[in-house]
C-alpha positions in Angstrom: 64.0 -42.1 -39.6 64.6 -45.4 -37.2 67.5 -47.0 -37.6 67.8 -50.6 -36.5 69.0 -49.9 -33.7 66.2 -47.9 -32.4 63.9 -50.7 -33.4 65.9 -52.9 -31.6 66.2 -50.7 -28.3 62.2 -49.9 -28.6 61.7 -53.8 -29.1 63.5 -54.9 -26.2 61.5 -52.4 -23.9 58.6 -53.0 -25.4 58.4 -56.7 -24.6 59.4 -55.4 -20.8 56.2 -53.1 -20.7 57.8 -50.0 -21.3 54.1 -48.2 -22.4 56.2 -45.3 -24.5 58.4 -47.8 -26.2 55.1 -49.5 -27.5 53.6 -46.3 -28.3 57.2 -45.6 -30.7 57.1 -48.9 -31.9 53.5 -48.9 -32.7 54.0 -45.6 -34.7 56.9 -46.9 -36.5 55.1 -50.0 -38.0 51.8 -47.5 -38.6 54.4 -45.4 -40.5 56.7 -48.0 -42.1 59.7 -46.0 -40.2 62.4 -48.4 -40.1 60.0 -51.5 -40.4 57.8 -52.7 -43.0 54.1 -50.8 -42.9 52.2 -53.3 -40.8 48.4 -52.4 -39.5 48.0 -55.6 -37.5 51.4 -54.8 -35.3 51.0 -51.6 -35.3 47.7 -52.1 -33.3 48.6 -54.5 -31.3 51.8 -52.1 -29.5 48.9 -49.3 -29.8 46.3 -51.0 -27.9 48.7 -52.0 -25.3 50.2 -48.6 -24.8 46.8 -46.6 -25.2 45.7 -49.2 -22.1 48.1 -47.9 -20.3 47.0 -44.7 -20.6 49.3 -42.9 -23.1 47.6 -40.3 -24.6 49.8 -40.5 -28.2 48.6 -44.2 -28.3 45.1 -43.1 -27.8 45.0 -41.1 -31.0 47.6 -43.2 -32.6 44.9 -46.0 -32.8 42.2 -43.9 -33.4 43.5 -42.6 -36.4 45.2 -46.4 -37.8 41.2 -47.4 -37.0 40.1 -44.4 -38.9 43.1 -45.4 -42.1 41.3 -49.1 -41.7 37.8 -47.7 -41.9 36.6 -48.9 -38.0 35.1 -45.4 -37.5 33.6 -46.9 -34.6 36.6 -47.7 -33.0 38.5 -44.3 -34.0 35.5 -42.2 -32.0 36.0 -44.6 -29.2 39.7 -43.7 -29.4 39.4 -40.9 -30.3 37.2 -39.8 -27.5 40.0 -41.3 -25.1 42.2 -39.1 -26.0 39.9 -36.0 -25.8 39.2 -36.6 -22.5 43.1 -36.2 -21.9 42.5 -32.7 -23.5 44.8 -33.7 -27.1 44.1 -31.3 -29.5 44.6 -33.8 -32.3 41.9 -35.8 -31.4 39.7 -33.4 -30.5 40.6 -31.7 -34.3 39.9 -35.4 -35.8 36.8 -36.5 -33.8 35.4 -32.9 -34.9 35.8 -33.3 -38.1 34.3 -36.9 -38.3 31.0 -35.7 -36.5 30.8 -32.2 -38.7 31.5 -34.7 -41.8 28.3 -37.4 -40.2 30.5 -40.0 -41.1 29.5 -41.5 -37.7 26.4 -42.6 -38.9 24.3 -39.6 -37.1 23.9 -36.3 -37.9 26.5 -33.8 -37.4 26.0 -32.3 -34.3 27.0 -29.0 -32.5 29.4 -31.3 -30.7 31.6 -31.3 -33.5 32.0 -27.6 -33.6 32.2 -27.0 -29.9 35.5 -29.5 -30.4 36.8 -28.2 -33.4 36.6 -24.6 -31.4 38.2 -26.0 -28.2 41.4 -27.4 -30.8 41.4 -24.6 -32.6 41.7 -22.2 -29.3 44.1 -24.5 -27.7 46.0 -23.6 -31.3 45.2 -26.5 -33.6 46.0 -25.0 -37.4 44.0 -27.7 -39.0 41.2 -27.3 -36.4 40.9 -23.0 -37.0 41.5 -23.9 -41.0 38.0 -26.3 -40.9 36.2 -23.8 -39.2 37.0 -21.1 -41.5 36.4 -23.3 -44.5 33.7 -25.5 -43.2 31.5 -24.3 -40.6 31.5 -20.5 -40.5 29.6 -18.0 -42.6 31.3 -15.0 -43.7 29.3 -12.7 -41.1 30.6 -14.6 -38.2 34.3 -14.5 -38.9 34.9 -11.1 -37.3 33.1 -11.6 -34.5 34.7 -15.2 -34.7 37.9 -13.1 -33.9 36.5 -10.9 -30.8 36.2 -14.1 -29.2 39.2 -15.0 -29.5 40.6 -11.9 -28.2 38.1 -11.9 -25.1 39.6 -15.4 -24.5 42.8 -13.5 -24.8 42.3 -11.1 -22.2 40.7 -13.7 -19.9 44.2 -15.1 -19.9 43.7 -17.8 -22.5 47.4 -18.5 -24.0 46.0 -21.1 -27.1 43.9 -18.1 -28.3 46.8 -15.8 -28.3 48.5 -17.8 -30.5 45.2 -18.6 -32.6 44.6 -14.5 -33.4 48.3 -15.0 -35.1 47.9 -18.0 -36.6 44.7 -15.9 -37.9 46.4 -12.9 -39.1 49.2 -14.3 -40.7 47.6 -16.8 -42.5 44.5 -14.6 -43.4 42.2 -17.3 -42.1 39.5 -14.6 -41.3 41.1 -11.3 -41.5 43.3 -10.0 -44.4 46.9 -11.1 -43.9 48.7 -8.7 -41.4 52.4 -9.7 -40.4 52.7 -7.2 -38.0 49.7 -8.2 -36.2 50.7 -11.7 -36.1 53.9 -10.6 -34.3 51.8 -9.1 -32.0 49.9 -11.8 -31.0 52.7 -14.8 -30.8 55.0 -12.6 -28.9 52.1 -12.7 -26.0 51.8 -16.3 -26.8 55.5 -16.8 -26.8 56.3 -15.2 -23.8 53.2 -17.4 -22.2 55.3 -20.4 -22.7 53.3 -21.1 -26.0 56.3 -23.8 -28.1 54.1 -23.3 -31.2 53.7 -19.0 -30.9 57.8 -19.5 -30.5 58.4 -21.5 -33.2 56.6 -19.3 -35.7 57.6 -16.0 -34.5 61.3 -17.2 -34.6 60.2 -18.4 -38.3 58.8 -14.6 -38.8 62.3 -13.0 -37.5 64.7 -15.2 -39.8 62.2 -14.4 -42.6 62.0 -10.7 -41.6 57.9 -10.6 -41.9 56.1 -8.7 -39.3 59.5 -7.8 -37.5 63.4 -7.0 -38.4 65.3 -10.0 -39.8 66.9 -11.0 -36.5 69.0 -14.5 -36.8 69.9 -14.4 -33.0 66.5 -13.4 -31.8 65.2 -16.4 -34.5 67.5 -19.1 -32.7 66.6 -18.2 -29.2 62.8 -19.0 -30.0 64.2 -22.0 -31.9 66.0 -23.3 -28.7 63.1 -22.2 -26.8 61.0 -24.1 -28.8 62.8 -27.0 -28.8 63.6 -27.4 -25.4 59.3 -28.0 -25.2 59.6 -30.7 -27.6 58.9 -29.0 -30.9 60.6 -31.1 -33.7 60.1 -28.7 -36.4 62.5 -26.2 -34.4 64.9 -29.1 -33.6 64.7 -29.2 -37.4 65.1 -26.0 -38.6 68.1 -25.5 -35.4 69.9 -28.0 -37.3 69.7 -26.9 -40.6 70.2 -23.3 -40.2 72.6 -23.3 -37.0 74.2 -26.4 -37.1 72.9 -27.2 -34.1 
């Protein structure tokens, strides 16, 4: 939550073109955090930032154009943003053009971007596809892809085959399996694979409860940016 002060600070650098200060302060009036909800100045530090070329902008707007119904406008930023390879967007924009709210017919363009999120390790991207698009004859071999991306080196679909098996997305659910597959990811750099598989050792699925083990993927995790492990380091480490 911003305090005043932080809208304060993001103000002042904001008016002196500070493009990720707009981007926060755009954010925080899309939100309401630590300002009154406001669409119109919302957009306005959006635009500006996103014309820089920050990619959080990008989607930022997309999405607020999307929440005012200018689905126009949210493909155009959306796009933006997919050309910077964002996951998000590509995840949103997906779903808009496998939904033909667009006003064209869905297109195997969705898919192919819903696919690229998902093996880049977009939950909400894999979670479509299993719901959405796929039959049920193409979900195993759904997963053989995913492991010849895997073997080709591919650290997103690492982390997707756990996401898969310990979520039962396509597979029945298999804890051990899902280890399996974020410690590859993890050790691959992947913050996501380390934030979940220090979620499976403090919960003791899939592997022995292991606190220390659990706050060195939390740190690790953290360190890349990963709020939820910032989170959970505070609350259960006092850190």
């Amino acid at each position: 939550m911003n305090s005043a002060v932080d809208i304060a600070l993001m103000l002042q650098k904001a008016n002196t073109g500070d493009p990720r200060a707009r981007t926060r302060l755009g954010i925080a009036y899309m939100e309401g955090d630590g300002v009154p909800r406001n669409d119109d100045l919302a957009e306005r530090w959006l635009t500006m930032a996103a014309g820089q070329g920050i990619t959080e902008a990008k989607l930022r707007l997309g999405m607020l154009h999307e929440r005012r119904g200018r689905l126009d406008r949210a493909e155009e930023q959306y796009a933006a943003a997919v050309a910077d390879r964002d996951a998000e967007a590509m995840h949103r924009l997906g779903v808009l053009i496998c939904r033909g709210a667009l006003g064209r017919r869905p297109s195997r363009e969705g898919i192919e971007l819903l696919e690229t999120a998902a093996a880049r390790g977009h939950e909400g991207a894999e979670e479509y596809l299993a719901v959405h698009v796929r039959g049920p004859g193409l979900r195993h071999s759904k997963v053989a892809s995913y492991k010849a991306r895997a073997e080709l080196g591919d650290v997103g679909a690492l982390f997707t085959l756990g996401n898969i098996h310990e979520n039962g997305l396509e597979v029945p659910v298999d804890s051990l399996e899902a280890a399996i597959w974020y410690k590859m990811a993890a050790a691959n750099g992947h913050p996501r694979a380390r934030f979940r598989l220090g979620t499976m050792y403090m919960e003791g699925r899939g592997v022995p409860r292991d606190r220390d083990e659990a706050r060195d993927l939390f740190r690790a995790a953290a360190a890349q940016g990963s709020a939820d492990a910032v989170r959970v380091l505070a609350e259960e480490f006092g850190e």
